[in-house]
N, C-alpha and C positions, 0 to 999 in steps of 0.2 A: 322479442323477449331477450334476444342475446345479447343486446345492448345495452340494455339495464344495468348490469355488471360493471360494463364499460363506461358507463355516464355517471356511476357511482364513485369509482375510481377517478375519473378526470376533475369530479367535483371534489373531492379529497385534496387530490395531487394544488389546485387550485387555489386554496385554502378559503374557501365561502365557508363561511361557518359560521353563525355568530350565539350569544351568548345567551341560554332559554332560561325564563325564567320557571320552567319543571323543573332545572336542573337539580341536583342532589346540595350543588354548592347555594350559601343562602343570594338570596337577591332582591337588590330594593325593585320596588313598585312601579316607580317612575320611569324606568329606562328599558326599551323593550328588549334591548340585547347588545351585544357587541359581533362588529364586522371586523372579518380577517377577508384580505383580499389583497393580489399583487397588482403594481401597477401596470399600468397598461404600455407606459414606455417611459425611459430614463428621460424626460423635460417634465419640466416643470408645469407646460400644461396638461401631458398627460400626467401626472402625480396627482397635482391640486381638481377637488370636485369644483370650488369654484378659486376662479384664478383671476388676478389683476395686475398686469406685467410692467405696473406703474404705481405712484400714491391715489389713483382713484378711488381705493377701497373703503369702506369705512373705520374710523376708530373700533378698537375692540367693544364690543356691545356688551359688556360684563354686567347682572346682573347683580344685586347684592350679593356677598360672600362672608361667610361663617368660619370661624376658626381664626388658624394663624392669618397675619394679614399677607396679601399677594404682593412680592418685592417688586419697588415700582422697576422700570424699562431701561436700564442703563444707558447715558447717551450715546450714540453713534452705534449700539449692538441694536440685531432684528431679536425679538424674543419669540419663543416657540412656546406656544401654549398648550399641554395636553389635557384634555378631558377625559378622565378616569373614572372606576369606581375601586373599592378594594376586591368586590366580587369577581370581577373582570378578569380574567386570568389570561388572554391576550393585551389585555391591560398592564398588567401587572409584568409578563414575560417580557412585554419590550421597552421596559424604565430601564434595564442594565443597557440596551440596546442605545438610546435616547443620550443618556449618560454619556457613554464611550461615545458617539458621536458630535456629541456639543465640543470637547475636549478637540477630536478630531477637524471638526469644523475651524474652529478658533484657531488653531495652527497652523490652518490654508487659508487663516486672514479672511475668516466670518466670524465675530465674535459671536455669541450669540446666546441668550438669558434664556434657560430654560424654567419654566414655571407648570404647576401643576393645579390643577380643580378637578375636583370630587364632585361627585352625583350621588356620591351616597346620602340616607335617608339622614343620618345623623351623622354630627364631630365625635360623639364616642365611638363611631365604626370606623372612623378614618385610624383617632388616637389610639384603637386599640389595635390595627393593624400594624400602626405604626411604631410599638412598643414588641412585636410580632418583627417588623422587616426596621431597623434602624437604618439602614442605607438608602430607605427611601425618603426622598426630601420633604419637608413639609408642604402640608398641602391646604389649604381651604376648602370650602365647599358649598354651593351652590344654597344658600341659606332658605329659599322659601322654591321647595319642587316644582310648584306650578308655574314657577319662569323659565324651568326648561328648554321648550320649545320654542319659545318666544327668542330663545338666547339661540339656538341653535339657528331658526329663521334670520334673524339679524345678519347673520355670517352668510347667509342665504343659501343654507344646506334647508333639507326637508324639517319638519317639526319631530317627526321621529327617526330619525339617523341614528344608528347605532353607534355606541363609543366601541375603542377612542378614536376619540375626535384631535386632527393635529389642526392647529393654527399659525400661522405664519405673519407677523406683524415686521414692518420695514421700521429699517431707526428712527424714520419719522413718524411712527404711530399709528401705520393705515396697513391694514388687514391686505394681504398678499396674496393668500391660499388658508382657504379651509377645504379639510378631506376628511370625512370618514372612512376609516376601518385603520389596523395596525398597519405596521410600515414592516418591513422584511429588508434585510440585505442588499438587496438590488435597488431600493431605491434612493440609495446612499445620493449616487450621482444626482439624481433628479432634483434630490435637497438644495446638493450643493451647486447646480445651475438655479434655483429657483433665488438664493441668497445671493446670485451675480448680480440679477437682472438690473 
């Protein structure tokens, strides 16, 4: 029993957490929650849950999108996709994070397109968020819920992975690393080995 305490605490310190829909904040239906967790080592295979150290991977599997249109892939930049919601509040806490590292990225000669999709139920949850945080970029969203999973599989993460979901497309257009859960600090590096490859 006296480790309870202690397994309570390392699960904290850890950041497993993710995002319930009992919570007091509201949340859509569709998405079971959001995962917070560190990576397991600064490479790129430990980052990405699934990884392709090549263009073997598939084109991004997008299913239709609602809202603003998704700005196409600039040539020769890798684009970084995140899948959000506005509920999401590990979601939400690392777009500043996302942000200052694109910038950062690009300056050590990664360009690299950052783009964003919604899992919210609706465009007026995103619009109204986004009238709420103006710093956040435009974003689409995921138009018909039940392709979800099916979009999530594609990337060949589980049908229910929690967001956010990062994706990693190479300039030529082939999925790199798909990961669930947010990204933290430390795995700046891992990023920017996985944009060497």
């Amino acid at each position: 029993m006296d480790r309870l305490p202690a397994l309570a605490a390392a699960a904290f310190a850890l950041g497993i957490f993710a995002c319930d829909k009992d919570s007091p904040a509201p949340t859509p239906s569709r998405v079971e929650g959001a995962k917070v967790r560190q990576s397991k080592a600064a490479s790129a295979a430990g980052f990405c849950d699934v990884h392709a150290a090549d263009d073997s991977g598939p084109a991004p599997p997008l299913p239709p999108l609602a809202g603003p249109p998704l700005a196409q892939q600039v040539p020769g930049h890798w684009r970084w996709l995140n899948v959000w919601a506005t509920w999401c509040k590990p979601c939400v806490e690392e777009v500043p994070r996302l942000t200052r590292w694109r910038s950062r990225l690009a300056a050590a000669g990664h360009p690299i397109d950052l783009a964003f999709v919604s899992v919210d139920d609706s465009s007026d949850d995103v619009a109204d968020f986004h009238k709420l945080h103006p710093e956040m970029p435009d974003s689409p969203r995921l138009a018909d819920p039940s392709k979800q999973g099916a979009f999530f599989a594609a990337l060949g993460l589980d049908t229910t992975s929690p967001i956010p979901i990062h994706v990693f497309v190479s300039p030529s257009g082939h999925v790199r690393c798909a990961r669930a859960g947010a990204v933290s600090e430390q795995d700046y590096p891992a990023i920017e080995r996985l944009l060497g490859e």
